[in-house]
Backbone as CSV, one residue per row, in Angstrom:
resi,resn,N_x,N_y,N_z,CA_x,CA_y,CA_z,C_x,C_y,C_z
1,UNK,-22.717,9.251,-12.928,-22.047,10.488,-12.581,-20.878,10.218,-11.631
2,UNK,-21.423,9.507,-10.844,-19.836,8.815,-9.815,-18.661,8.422,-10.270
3,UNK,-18.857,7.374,-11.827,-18.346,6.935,-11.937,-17.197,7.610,-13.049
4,UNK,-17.618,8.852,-13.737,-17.237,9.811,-14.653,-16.366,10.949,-13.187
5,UNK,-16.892,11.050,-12.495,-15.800,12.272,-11.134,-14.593,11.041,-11.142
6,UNK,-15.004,9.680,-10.481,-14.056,8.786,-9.808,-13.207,8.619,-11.141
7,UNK,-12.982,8.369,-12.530,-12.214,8.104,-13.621,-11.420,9.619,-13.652
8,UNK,-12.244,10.591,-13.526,-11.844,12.074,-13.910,-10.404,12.734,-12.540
9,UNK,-11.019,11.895,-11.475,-10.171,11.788,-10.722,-9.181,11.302,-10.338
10,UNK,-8.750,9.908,-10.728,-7.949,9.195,-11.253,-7.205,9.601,-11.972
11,UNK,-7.532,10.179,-13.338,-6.687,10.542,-14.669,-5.972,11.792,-13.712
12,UNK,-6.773,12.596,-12.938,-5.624,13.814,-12.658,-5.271,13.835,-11.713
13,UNK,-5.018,12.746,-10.634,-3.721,12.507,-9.762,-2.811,11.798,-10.439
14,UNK,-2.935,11.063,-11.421,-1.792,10.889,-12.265,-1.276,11.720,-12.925
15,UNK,-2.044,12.618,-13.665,-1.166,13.711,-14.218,-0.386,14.482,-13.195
16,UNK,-1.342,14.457,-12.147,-0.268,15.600,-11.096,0.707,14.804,-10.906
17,UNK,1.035,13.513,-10.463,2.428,12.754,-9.821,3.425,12.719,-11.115
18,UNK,2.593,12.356,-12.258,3.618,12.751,-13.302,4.323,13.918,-13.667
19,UNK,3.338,15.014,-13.545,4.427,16.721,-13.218,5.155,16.314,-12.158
20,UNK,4.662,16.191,-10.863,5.569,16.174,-9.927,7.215,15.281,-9.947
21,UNK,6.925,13.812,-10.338,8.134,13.032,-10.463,9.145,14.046,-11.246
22,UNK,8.613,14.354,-13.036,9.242,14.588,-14.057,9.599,16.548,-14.031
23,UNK,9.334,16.936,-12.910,9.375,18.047,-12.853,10.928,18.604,-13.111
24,UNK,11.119,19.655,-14.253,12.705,20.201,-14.503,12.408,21.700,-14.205
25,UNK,11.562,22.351,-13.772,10.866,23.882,-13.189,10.136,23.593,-12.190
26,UNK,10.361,24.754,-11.201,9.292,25.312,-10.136,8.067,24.748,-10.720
27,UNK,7.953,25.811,-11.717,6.223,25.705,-12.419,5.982,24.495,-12.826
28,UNK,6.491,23.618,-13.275,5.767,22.008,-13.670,5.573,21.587,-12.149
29,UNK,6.065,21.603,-11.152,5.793,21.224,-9.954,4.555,22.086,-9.266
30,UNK,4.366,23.015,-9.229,3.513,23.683,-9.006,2.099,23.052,-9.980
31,UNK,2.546,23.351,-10.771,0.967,22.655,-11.871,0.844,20.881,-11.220
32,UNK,2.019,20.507,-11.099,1.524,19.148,-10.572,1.154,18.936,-9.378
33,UNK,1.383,19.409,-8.497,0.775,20.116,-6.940,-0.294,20.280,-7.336
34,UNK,-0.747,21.296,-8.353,-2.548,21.822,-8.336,-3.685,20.576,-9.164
35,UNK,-2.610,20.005,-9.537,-3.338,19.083,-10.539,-3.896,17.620,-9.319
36,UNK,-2.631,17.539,-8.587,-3.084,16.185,-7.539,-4.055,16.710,-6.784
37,UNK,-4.108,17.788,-6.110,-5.002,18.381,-5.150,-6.475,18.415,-6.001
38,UNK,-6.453,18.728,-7.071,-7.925,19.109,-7.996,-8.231,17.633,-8.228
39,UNK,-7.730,16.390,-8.276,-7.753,14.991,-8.442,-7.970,14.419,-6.964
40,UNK,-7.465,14.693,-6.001,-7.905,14.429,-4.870,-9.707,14.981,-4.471
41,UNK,-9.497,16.229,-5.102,-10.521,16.713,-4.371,-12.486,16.025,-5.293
42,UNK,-11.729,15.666,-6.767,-12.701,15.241,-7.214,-12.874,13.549,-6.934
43,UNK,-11.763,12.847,-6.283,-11.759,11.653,-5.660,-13.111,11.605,-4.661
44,UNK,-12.474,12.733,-3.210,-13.590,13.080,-2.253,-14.966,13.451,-3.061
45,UNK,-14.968,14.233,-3.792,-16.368,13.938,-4.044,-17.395,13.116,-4.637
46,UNK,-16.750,12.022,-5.377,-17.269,10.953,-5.653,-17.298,9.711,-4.534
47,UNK,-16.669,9.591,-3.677,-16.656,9.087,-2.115,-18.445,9.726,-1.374
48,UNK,-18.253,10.931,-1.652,-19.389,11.685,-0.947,-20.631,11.058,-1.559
49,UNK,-20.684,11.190,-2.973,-21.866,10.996,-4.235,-22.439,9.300,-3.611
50,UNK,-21.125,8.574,-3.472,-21.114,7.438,-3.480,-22.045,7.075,-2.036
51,UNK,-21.393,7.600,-1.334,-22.257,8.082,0.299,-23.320,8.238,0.244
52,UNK,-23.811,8.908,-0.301,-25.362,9.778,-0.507,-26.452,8.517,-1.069
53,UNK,-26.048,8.424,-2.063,-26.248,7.786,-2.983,-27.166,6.093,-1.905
54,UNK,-25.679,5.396,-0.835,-26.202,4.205,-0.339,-27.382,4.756,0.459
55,UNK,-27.083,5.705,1.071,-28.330,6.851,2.271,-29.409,6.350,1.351
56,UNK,-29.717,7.145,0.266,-31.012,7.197,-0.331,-31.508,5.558,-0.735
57,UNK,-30.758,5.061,-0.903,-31.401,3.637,-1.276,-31.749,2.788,-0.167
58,UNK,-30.893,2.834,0.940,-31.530,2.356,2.021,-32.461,3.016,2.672
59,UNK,-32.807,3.817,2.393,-33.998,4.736,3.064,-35.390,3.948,2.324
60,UNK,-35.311,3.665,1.011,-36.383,3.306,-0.012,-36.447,1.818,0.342
């Protein structure tokens, strides 16, 4: 599951920097703004998963 957020996250901070670079409208910049932030944010949560994840095994 980590490893499907961390790829999923990846693919869409690239899409966002690619709106952003190639942007010829407001709105492609805007979508690429929402797209890096939604790619960031699924970055952090595979960071978190990843976190959790060492917790529980060193606990066992």
């Amino acid at each position: 599951m980590k490893i499907v957020i961390y790829i999923l996250a990846v693919v869409q901070i690239a899409i966002g920097l690619l709106f952003i670079v190639e942007a010829p409208s407001t709105q492609r910049l805007m979508l690429g703004t929402i797209s890096f932030g939604l790619g960031s944010i699924c970055l952090g949560i595979a960071v978190i998963i990843g976190q959790l994840d060492a917790i529980r095994f060193n606990r066992s």
